[in-house]
C-alpha positions in Angstrom: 36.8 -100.0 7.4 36.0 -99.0 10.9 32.5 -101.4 11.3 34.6 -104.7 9.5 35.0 -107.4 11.7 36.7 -109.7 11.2 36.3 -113.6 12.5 39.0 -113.8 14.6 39.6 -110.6 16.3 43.0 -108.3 15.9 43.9 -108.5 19.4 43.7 -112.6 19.1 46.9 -114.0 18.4 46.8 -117.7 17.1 49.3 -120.1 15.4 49.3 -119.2 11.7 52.8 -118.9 9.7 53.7 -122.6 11.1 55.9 -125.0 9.3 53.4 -127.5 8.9 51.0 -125.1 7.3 53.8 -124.5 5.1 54.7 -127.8 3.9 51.1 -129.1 3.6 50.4 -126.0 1.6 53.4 -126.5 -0.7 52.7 -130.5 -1.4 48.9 -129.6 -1.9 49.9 -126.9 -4.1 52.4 -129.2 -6.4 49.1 -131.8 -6.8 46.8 -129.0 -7.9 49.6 -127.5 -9.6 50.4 -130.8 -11.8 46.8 -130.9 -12.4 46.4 -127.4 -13.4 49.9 -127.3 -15.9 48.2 -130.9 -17.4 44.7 -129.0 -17.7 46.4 -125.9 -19.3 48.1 -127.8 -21.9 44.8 -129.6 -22.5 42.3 -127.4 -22.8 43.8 -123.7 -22.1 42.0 -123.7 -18.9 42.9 -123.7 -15.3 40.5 -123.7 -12.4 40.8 -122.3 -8.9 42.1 -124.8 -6.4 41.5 -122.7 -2.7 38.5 -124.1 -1.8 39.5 -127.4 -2.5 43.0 -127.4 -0.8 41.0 -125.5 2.2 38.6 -128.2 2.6 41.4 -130.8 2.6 43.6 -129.0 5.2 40.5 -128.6 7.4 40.4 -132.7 7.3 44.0 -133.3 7.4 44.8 -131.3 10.4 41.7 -132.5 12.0 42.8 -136.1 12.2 46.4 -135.1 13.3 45.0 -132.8 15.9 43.8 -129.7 16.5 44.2 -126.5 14.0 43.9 -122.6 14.0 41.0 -121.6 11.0 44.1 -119.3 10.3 46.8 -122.3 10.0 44.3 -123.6 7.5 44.1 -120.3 5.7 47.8 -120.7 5.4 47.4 -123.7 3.7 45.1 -122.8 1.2 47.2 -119.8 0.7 50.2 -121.2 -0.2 48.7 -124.0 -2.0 46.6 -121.8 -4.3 49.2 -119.4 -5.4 50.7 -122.9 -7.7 47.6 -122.3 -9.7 48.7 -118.7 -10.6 52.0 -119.6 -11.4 51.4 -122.8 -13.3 48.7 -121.0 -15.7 51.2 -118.1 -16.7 53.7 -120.7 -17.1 51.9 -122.9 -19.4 50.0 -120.4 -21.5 53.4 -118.9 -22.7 56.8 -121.2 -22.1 55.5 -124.2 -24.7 55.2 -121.7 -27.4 59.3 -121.8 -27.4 59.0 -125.5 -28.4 56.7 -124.5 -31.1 59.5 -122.6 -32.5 62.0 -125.7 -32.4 64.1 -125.3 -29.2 64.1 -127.3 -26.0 62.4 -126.5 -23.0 64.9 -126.0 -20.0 63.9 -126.9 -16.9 66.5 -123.7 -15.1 65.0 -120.8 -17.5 61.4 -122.1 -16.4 62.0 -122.1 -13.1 63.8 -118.4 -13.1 61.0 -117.0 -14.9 58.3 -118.6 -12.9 60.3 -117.3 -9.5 60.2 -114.0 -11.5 56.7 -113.4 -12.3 55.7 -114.5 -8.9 57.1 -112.9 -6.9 56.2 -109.9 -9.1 52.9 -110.6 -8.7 52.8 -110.7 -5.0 55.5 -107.3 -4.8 53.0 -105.6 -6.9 50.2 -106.3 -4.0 52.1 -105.3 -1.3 51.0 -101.7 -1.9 47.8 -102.3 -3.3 46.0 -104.6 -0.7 44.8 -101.7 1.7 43.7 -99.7 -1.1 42.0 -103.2 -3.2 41.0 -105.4 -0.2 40.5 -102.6 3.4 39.7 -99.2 1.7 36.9 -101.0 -1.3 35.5 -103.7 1.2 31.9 -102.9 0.6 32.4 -102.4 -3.3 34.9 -105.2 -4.4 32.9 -108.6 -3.2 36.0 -110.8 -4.6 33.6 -113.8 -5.3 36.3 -116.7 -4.8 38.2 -115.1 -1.2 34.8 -114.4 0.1 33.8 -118.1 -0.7 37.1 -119.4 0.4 36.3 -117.6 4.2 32.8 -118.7 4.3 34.5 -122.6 4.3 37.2 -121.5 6.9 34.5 -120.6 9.1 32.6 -123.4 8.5 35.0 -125.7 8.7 35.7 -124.0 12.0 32.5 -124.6 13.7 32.9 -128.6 12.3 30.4 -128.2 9.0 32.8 -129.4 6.0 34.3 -132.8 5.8 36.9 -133.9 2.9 35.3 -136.8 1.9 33.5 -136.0 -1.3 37.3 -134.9 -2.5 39.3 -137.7 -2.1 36.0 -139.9 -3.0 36.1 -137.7 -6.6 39.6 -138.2 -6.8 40.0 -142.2 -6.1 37.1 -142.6 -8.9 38.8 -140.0 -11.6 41.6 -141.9 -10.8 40.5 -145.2 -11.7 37.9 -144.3 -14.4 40.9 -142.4 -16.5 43.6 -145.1 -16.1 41.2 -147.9 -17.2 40.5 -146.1 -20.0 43.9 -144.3 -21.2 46.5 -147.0 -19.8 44.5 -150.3 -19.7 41.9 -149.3 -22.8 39.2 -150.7 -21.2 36.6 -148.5 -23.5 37.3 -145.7 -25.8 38.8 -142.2 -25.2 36.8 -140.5 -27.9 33.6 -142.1 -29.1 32.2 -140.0 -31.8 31.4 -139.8 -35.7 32.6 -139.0 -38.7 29.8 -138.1 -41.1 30.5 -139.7 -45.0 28.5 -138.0 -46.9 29.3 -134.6 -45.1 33.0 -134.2 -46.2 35.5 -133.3 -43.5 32.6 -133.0 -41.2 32.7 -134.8 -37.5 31.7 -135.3 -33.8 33.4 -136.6 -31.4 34.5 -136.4 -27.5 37.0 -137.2 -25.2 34.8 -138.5 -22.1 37.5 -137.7 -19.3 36.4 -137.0 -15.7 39.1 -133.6 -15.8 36.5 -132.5 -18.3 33.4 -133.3 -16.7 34.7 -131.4 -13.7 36.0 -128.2 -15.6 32.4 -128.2 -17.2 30.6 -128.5 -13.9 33.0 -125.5 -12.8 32.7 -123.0 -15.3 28.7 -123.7 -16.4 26.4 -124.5 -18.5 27.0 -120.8 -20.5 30.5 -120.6 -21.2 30.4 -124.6 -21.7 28.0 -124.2 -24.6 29.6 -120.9 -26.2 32.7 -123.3 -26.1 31.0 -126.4 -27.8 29.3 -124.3 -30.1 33.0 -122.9 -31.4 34.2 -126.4 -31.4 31.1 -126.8 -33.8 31.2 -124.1 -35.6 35.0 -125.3 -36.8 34.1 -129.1 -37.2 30.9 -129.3 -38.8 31.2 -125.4 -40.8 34.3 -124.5 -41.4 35.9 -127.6 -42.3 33.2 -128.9 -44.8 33.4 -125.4 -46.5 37.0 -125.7 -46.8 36.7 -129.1 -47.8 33.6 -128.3 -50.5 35.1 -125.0 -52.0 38.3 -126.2 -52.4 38.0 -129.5 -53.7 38.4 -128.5 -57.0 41.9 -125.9 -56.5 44.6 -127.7 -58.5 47.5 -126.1 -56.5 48.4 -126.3 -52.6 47.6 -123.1 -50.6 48.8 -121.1 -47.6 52.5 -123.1 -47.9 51.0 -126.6 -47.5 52.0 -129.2 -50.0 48.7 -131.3 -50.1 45.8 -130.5 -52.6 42.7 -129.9 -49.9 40.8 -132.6 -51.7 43.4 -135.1 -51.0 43.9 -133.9 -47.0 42.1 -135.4 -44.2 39.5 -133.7 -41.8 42.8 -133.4 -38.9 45.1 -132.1 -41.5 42.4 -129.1 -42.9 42.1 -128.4 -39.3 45.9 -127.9 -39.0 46.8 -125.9 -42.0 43.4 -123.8 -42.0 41.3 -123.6 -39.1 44.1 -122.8 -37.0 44.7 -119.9 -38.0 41.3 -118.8 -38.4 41.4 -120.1 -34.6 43.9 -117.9 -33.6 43.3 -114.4 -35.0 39.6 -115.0 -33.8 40.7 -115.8 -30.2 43.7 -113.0 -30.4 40.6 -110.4 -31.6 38.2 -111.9 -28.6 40.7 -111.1 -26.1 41.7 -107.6 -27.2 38.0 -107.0 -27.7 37.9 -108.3 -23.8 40.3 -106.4 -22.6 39.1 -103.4 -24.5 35.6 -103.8 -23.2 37.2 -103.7 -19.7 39.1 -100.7 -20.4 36.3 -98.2 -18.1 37.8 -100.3 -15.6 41.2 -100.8 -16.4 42.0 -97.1 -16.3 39.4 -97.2 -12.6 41.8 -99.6 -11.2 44.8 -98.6 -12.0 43.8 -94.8 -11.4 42.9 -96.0 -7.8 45.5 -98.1 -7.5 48.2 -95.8 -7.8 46.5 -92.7 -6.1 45.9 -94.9 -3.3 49.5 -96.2 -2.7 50.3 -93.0 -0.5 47.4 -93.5 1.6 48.3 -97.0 2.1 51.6 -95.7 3.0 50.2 -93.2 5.7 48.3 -95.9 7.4 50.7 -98.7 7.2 52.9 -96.2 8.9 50.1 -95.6 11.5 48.4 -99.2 12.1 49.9 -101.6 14.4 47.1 -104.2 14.3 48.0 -107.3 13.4 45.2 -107.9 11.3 47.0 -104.8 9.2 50.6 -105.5 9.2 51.8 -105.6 5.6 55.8 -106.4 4.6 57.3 -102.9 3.6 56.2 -101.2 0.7 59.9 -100.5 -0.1 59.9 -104.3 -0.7 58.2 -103.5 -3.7 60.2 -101.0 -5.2 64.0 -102.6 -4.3 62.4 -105.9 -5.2 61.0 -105.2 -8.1 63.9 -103.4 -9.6 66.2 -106.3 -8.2 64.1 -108.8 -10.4 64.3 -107.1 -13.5 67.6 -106.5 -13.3 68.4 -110.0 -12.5 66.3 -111.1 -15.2 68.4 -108.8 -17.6 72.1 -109.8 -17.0 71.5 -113.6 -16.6 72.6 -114.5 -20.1 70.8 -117.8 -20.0 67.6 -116.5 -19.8 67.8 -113.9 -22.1 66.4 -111.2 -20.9 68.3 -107.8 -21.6 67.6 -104.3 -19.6 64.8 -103.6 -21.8 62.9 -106.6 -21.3 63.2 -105.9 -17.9 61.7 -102.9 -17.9 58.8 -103.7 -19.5 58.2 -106.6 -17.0 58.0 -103.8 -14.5 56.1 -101.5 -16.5 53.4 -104.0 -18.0 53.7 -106.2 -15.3 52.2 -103.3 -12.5 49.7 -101.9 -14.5 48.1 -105.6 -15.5 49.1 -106.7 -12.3 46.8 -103.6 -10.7 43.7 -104.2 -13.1 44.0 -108.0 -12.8 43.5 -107.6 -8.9 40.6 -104.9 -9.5 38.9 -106.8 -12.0 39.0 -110.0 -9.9 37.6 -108.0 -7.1 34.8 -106.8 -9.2 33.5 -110.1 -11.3 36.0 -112.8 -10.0 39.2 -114.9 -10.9 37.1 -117.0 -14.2 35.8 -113.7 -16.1 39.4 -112.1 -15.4 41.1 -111.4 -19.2 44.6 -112.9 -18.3 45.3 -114.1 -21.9 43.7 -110.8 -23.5 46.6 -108.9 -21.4 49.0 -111.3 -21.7 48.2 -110.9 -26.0 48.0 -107.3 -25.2 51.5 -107.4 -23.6 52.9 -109.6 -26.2 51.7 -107.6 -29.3 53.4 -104.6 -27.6 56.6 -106.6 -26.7 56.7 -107.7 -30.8 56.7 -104.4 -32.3 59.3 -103.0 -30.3 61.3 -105.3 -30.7 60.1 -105.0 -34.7 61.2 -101.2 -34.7 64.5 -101.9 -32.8 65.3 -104.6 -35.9 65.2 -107.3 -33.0 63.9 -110.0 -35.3 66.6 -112.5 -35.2 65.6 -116.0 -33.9 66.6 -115.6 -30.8 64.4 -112.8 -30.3 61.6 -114.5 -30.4 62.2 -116.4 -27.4 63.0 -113.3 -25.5 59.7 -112.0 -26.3 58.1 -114.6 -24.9 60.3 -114.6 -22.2 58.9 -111.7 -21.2 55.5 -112.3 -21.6 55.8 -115.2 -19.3 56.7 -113.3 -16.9 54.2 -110.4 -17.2 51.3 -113.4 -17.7 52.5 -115.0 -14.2 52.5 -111.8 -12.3 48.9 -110.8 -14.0 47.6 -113.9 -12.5 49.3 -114.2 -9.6 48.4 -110.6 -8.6 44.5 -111.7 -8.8 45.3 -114.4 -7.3 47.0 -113.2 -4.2 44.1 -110.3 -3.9 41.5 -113.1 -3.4 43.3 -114.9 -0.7 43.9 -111.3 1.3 40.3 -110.9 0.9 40.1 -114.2 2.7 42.2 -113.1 5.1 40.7 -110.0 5.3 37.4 -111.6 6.4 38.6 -114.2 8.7 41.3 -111.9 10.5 44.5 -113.2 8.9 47.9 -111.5 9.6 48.4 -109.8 5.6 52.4 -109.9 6.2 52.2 -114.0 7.3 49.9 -114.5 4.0 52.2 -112.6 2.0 55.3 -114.8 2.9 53.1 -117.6 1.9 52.3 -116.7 -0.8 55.8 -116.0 -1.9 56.7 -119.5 -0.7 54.0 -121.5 -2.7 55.0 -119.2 -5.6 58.4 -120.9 -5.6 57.4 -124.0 -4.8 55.5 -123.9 -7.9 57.7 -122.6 -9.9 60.5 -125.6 -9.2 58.4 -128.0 -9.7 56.3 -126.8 -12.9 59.3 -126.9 -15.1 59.9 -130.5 -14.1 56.6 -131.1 -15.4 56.1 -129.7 -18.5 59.2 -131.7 -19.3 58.4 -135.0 -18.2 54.9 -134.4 -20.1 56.9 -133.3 -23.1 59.2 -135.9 -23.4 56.7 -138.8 -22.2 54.3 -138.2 -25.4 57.1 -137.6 -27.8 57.1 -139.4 -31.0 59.4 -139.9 -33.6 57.2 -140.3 -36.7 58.5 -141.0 -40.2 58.3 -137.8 -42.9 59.6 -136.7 -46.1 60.1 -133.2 -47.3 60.9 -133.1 -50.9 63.2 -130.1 -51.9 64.8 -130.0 -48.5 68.4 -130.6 -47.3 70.1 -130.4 -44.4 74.0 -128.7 -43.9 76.6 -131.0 -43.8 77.4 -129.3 -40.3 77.0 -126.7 -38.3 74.0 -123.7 -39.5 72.0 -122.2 -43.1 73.7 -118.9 -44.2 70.2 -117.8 -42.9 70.7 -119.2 -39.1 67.0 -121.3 -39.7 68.4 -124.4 -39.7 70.9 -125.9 -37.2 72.9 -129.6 -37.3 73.3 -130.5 -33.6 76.0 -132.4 -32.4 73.4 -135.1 -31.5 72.6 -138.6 -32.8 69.7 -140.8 -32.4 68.9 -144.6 -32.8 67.4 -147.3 -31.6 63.4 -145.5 -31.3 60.1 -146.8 -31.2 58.8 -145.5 -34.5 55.3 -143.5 -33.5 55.3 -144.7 -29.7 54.7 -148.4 -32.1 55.9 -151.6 -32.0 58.1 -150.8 -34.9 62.0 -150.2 -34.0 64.7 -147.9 -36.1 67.8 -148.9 -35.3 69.6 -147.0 -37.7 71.5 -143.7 -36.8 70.4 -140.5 -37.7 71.7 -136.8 -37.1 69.3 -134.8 -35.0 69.0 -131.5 -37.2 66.5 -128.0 -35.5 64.6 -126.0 -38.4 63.6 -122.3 -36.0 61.7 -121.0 -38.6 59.9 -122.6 -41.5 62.5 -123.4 -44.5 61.2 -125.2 -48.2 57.9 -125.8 -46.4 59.2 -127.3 -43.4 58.3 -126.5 -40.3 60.1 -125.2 -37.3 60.6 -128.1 -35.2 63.4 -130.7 -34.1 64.4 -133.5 -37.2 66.1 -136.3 -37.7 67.6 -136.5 -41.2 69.8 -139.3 -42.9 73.5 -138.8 -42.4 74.6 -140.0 -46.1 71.6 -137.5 -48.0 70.9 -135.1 -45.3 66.8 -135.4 -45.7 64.2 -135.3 -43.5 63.9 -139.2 -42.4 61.6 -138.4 -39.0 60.2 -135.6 -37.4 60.8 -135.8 -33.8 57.2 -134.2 -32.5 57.1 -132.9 -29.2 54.7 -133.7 -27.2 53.3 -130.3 -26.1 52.0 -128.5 -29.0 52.7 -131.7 -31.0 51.2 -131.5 -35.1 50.9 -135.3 -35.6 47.8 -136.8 -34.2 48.0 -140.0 -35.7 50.1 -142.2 -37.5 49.0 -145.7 -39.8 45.1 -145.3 -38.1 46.5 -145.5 -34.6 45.4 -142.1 -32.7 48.8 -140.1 -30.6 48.0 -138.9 -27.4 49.1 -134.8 -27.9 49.1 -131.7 -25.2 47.9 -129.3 -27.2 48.5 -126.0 -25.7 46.5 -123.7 -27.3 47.5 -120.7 -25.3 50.9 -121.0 -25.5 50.1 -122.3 -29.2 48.6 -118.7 -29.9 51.5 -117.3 -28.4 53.8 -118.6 -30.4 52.1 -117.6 -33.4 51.7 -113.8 -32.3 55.5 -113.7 -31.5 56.8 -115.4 -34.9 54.3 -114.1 -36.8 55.1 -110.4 -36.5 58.7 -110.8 -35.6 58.9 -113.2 -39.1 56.1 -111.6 -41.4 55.1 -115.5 -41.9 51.8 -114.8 -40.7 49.1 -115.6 -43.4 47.4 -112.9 -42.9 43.9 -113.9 -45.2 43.4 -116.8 -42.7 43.8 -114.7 -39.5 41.8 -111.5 -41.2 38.7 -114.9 -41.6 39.6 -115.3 -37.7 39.2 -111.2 -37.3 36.2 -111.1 -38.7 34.4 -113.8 -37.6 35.4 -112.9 -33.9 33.4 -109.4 -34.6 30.8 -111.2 -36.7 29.7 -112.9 -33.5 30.3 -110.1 -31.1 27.7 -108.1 -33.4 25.4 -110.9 -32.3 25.4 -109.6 -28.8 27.6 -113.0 -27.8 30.7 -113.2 -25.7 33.3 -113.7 -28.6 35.9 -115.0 -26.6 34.4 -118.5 -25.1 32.9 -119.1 -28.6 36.2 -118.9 -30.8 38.5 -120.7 -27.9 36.0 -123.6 -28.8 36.9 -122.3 -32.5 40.5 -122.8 -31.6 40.0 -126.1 -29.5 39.5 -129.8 -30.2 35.7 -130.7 -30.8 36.5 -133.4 -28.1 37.6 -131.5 -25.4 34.7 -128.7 -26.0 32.2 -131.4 -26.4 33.4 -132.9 -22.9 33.8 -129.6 -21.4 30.4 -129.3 -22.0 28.7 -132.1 -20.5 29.9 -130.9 -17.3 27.8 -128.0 -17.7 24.7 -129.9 -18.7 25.1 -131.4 -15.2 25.6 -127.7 -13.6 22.3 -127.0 -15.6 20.1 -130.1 -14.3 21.4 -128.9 -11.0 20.4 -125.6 -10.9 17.1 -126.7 -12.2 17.1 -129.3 -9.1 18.1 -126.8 -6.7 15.4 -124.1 -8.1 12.7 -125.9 -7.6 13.8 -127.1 -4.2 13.9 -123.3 -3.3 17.5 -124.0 -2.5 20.0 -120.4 -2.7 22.0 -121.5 -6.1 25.0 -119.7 -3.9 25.2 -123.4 -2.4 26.7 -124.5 -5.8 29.9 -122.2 -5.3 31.1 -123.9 -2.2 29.0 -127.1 -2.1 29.6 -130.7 -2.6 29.1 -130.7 -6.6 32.2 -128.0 -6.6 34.3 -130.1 -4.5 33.5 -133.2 -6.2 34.2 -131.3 -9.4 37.7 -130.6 -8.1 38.2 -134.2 -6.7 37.9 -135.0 -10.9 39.9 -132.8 -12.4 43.1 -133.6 -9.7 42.5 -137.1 -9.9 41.9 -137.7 -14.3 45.1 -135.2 -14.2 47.4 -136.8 -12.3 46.3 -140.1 -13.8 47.1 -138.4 -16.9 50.6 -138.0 -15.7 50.9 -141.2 -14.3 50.0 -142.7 -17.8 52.1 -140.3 -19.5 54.9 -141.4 -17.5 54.6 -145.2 -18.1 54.3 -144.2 -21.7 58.1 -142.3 -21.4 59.9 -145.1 -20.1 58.3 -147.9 -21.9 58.5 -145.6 -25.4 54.9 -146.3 -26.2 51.5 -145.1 -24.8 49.9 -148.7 -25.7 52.4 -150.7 -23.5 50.6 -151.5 -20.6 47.6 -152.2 -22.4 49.1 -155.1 -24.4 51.0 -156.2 -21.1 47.8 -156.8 -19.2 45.7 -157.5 -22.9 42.3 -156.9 -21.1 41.3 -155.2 -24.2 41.6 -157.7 -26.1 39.7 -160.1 -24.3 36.4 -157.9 -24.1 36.7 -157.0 -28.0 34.0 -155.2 -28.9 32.8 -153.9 -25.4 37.0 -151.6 -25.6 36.1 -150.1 -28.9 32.4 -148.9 -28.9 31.4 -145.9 -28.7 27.9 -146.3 -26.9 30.0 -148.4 -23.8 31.9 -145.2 -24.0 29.2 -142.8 -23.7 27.2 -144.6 -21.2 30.1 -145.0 -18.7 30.9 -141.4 -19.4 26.8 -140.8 -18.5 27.1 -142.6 -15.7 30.1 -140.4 -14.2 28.0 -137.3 -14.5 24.9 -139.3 -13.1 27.1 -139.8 -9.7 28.4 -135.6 -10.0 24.8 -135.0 -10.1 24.0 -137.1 -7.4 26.5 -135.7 -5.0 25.5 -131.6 -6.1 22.0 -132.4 -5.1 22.1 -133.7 -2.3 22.1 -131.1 1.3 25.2 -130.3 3.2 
């Protein structure tokens, strides 16, 4: 674009690539990074961190000196690409704990490394053809936003105070409540007379902030799923099948005997998941006008881009080598494919490279067009997986192991995907401001494996700090003496284990067990790790993970869990089809309901996530967009551009929440892994049992949870 110019001209040449850039923008990116894996395993969401992490390099180099606006973009580029790599991690790797193995930290990190740098290879060719040829067409909502702070920043107009102010009280507010239990984590109700039916919500300051992010639209499509499931679907459940005298869909309770947690688990789930499996295809087939646009575009530009990379000498167009993508692409895959320990063979490889640059080119297009938060990811990623299952189905690969592999795969397709659309918005930055494309690209590539080391690390640490060991029976089940089944489902490890805290309680087991794996449901039990009594080889103890974890509470005392529910989904497309275990009348109730409401000329996919979530996160979600509502209202009748929301203090203070009631959560998390209980600091300190009544009611709860979105409104209103 001959009339684009850029903020700081082509001929300028200013520190950029430095090595304090770097490392601030690797240990900013690990912080939003921890908060985004914890968010992702929470609630299936992940939110964009640039602005933030650009604000708060702006600040820190200011008080160490003097910075370049493109030293900050550096920054904020290598700091935002953790949030690309942590989503694709987390919405696929858990699913492989769901199916009863460990989570190893090495294959995390290869995979993360993998789909990466794939991500960022894949934009290599595509950035003058995406971000220089389409500059007037492709607005690329977040990078644009992203420059407009740079610049503003720049000329001395943004200050980092409203972040670390958000994240100091986030901080405080969540570990009073989780660790000390200062006032309830989900105030709610559960209605008597209604059967099955209830209310409730986790009043966090993460969710406030994701509310306040997304809006008051796909907030209440996501609270009126979570209602949908808890006060319609469960009651019917609970109404019509009251009177059934035998146990269906392989559970062993009657329904009238099960509780409105356990209905949810063997029922609504599913229903959950075929209707958020059906949203997304319907997503991603709604974008398919554009999809074959982008990736038409994409691929008829590459020669151009070529031709002029071979003709530009401007820094402001100096890209690494397009023959970086081809070599390094290929060099991936086949990397990927002879490392036995991740388990990826030639095949797999190649459809990493195939799926991985066609979603990889409409994820960048499509981010250009409406931005990073309407961007399918998980509708491609299903899309991928679906396709990854049934060839393996035709090739007979349905052993256990194949399973992982698929998944395998799909993690590394889902991290390119988002790291592609990712990396597109910070070259549109870059674009804007007059950053050097080949400097961005390297950082990118180093946040990317940054990120990638560390998010192994902690979705381990997560796992094993909410980890239970909770007594259970299976009648009609029996453990081998030793070794495997003659079917390969269940495995006798060469493991032991005493001396546990039975349910994160008071209660110790000292008595030894054998540690037994079930990968694919056997008698009725599910897949899952086991401890069983050495003597009679039965089931004494599930040992339930923490991610993905089935047992929410235990004797009337609630479990802290990670849900997961992407990598949940994942999980179920992968062993469903590769197993035929799928019950296929509760996921055609999930089908149908998804198209029932897309008839209705709603966005389906919001609406049955909620399905698919907890009430309480939906329902907290959602009080962060009644504040983004009251705002907007505020701001409309002030005559004030709503565009001041994107980048203003309310979005900032937003962020400040979510990092700081994350990495409390982690904090807590981690006091709750070496002490073996989640309640231990509480009845150390015994605060909560001094105030009595004030830690357990659910209006102290709901007030104090008011007052936190009183102060978020306070600090959206108010002028910059």
């Amino acid at each position: 674009m001959a009339d684009h110019q850029p903020y700081i001209a082509p001929s300028q040449s200013l520190a950029e690539l430095t090595p304090r850039a770097l490392v601030l923008g690797v240990l900013l990116g690990l912080i939003f990074g921890a908060s985004n894996v914890y968010l992702a395993l929470k609630i299936g969401l992940t939110v964009s961190a640039s602005i933030p992490i650009a604000v708060l390099a702006i600040t820190i180099f200011r008080t160490l000196g003097r910075s370049t606006i493109l030293e900050n973009n550096i920054v904020q580029t290598t700091g935002s690409a953790a949030d690309s790599v942590s989503a694709g991690v987390v919405f696929t790797i858990p699913a492989i704990l769901l199916m009863g193995y460990d989570l190893d930290v090495g294959r995390v990190a290869v995979l993360a490394i993998a789909g990466g740098l794939t991500g960022v290879l894949m934009m290599i060719p595509l950035r003058r053809a995406l971000i220089v040829k389409e500059h007037g067409n492709l607005p690329y909502p977040e990078g644009t936003a992203c420059a407009e702070v740079l610049i503003a920043g720049e000329k001395g107009g943004v200050h980092a105070k409203t972040v670390f102010q958000a994240f100091g009280l986030a901080f405080a507010y969540k570990f009073a409540m989780t660790a000390l239990k200062l006032w309830q984590e989900y105030p709610g109700r559960v209605f008597r007379s209604y059967q099955s039916a209830e209310v409730r919500m986790e009043v966090s300051p993460e969710l406030m902030g994701v509310g306040y992010i997304i809006g008051p639209r796909i907030a209440g499509y996501l609270f009126a799923g979570g209602c949908l499931a808890y006060v319609v679907l469960m009651p019917a459940i609970k109404l019509f099948g009251s009177s059934m005298t035998e146990p269906m869909f392989g559970t062993t309770k009657l329904i009238r005997d099960m509780s409105a947690s356990e209905i949810r688990s063997a029922f609504v789930f599913y229903i959950g998941a075929g209707a958020v499996a059906t949203a997304g295809i319907i997503a991603l087939v709604r974008s398919l006008p554009t999809i074959v646009g982008a990736f038409r575009a994409g691929f008829a530009d590459m020669k151009a881009s070529r031709v002029g990379q071979a003709v530009a000498r401007l820094r402001t167009e100096d890209d690494l080598p397009i023959a970086l993508t081809v070599f390094g692409s290929a060099a991936l895959a086949l990397a990927l494919a002879f490392v036995p320990q991740i388990g990826v063979n030639l095949l797999g490889g190649i459809l990493i490279i195939i799926f991985g640059f066609f979603f990889t080119t409409v994820s960048s297009r499509i981010c250009g067009q409406i931005g990073s938060s309407a961007n399918p990811i998980s509708g491609m990623t299903i899309a991928s997986l679906i396709a990854i299952s049934f060839i393996f189905l035709l090739l007979g690969w349905t052993q256990i192991d194949d399973r992982v592999r698929a998944i395998s795969i799909a993690c590394v397709i889902a991290v390119a995907v988002a790291n592609g659309g990712n990396t597109s918005q910070d070259l549109k930055t870059g674009y804007l401001i007059g950053a050097t494309p080949r400097r961005q690209q390297i950082a990118i590539l180093v946040g990317a494996i940054g990120s990638a080391l560390a998010v192994g690390w902690t979705l381990t640490f997560l796992n094993r700090s909410y980890q239970y060991e909770v007594p259970e029976r299976r009648a009609g089940f029996t453990a081998p003496a030793s070794g495997a089944s003659s079917d390969g489902n269940v495995m006798v490890l060469d493991e032991t284990k005493a001396n546990f805290r039975i349910a994160g309680g008071q209660a110790f087991d000292s008595a030894q067990y054998q540690v037994v794996r079930v990968y694919a449901e056997t008698n009725g039990v599910p897949a899952g790790k086991y401890l069983v009594e050495p003597a009679s080889h039965e089931i004494r103890y599930v040992v339930d993970p923490g991610i993905g974890g089935r047992v929410h509470e235990y004797e009337g005392r609630n479990l802290p869990r990670l849900d997961s529910p992407k990598a949940t989904l994942m999980a179920f497309i992968a062993d469903g089809i590769l197993t035929h275990r799928l019950p296929w009348a509760l996921v055609l109730i999930g089908v149908c309901l998804a198209i029932a409401i897309e008839l209705m000329g709603v966005q389906s996919l919001p609406v049955t996530v909620g399905v698919y979530l907890p009430i309480t996160t939906s329902a907290g979600m959602f009080a962060g967009g009644v504040v983004r509502w009251l705002v907007e209202r505020r701001m409309r009748s002030a005559d004030r551009s709503l565009a001041e929301i994107e980048s203003g203090p309310g979005v900032l203070f937003s962020s400040g929440l979510i990092a700081g009631g994350a990495i409390a959560g982690i904090v807590v998390a981690g006091i709750a892994g070496a002490k073996g209980s989640a309640e231990w600091l509480a009845d150390t300190v015994g605060l909560y049992h001094r105030i009595g009544a004030f830690a357990t009611s659910n209006v102290v709860a709901l007030v104090i949870f008011a007052l936190l979105g009183f102060g978020l409104y306070r600090v959206s209103v108010r002028k910059q």
